[in-house]
N, C-alpha and C positions, 0 to 999 in steps of 0.2 A: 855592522861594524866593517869598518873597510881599512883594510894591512896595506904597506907598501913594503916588497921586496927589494933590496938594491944585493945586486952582484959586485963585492969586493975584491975577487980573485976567480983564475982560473980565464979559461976561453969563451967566457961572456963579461968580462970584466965590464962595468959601468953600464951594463943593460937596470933597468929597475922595470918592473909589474907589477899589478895593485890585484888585489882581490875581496869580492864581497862576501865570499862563500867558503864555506873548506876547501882546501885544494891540494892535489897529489902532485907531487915531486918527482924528478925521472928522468931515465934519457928516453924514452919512447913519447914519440907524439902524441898519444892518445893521456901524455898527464898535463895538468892544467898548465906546469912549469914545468916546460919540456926545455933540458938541459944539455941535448943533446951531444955536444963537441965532449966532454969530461965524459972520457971512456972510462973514469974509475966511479961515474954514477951506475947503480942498476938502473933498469927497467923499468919499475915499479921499487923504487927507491924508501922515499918518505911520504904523510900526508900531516899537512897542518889542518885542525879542526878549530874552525871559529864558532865561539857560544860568548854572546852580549859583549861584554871585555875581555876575554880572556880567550888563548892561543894557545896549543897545545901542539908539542911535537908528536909525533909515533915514527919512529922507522918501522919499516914492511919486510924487518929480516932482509937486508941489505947485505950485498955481501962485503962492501969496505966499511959500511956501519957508518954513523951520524954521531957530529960528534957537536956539542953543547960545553963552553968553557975547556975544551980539550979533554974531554972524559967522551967515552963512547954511550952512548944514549942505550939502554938496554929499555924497554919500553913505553914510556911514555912522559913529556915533562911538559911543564908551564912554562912557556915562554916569557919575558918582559919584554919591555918597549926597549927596543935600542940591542937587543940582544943578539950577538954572534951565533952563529952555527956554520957548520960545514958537512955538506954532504960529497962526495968522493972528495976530488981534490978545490972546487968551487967553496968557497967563504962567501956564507949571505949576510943581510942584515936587514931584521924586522922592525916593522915601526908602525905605531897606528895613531 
């Protein structure tokens, strides 16, 4: 399965990245979508977990939290196609 990421907001606005694999969220380089510029990302932020069609959020105890339809993500969700999230102040959007 392969997702495409597009940055709707914040200091990557209109960057997009694709991924075949699960992938960690973050401002540190060592995560696959290293978000670096948005000081209100952690470190080790979020991971999206890819299994056949289906996408799943987690945040990794974040300290500004992830947020899904504007509700803060408290462990773990399904994503859809086409669906918003925001991690610090950065608005993405999923699509596969």
């Amino acid at each position: 399965m392969k997702v495409n990421i597009e940055v709707l907001s914040g200091p990557s606005d209109g960057e997009s990245f694709s991924f075949r694999n699960s992938f960690s969220i973050g401002r540190d380089s060592s995560s696959e979508l290293s978000l670096s510029l948005d000081k209100f990302i952690s470190r080790h932020h979020a991971k999206i977990f890819l299994n056949d069609n289906e996408c799943v959020l987690e945040d990794l105890n974040s300290t500004n939290g992830t947020f899904v339809d504007n509700s803060r993500l408290s462990g773990k969700t399904r994503l859809s196609k086409g669906q918003v999230f925001r991690v610090g102040r950065t608005w993405l959007q999923i699509a596969w």
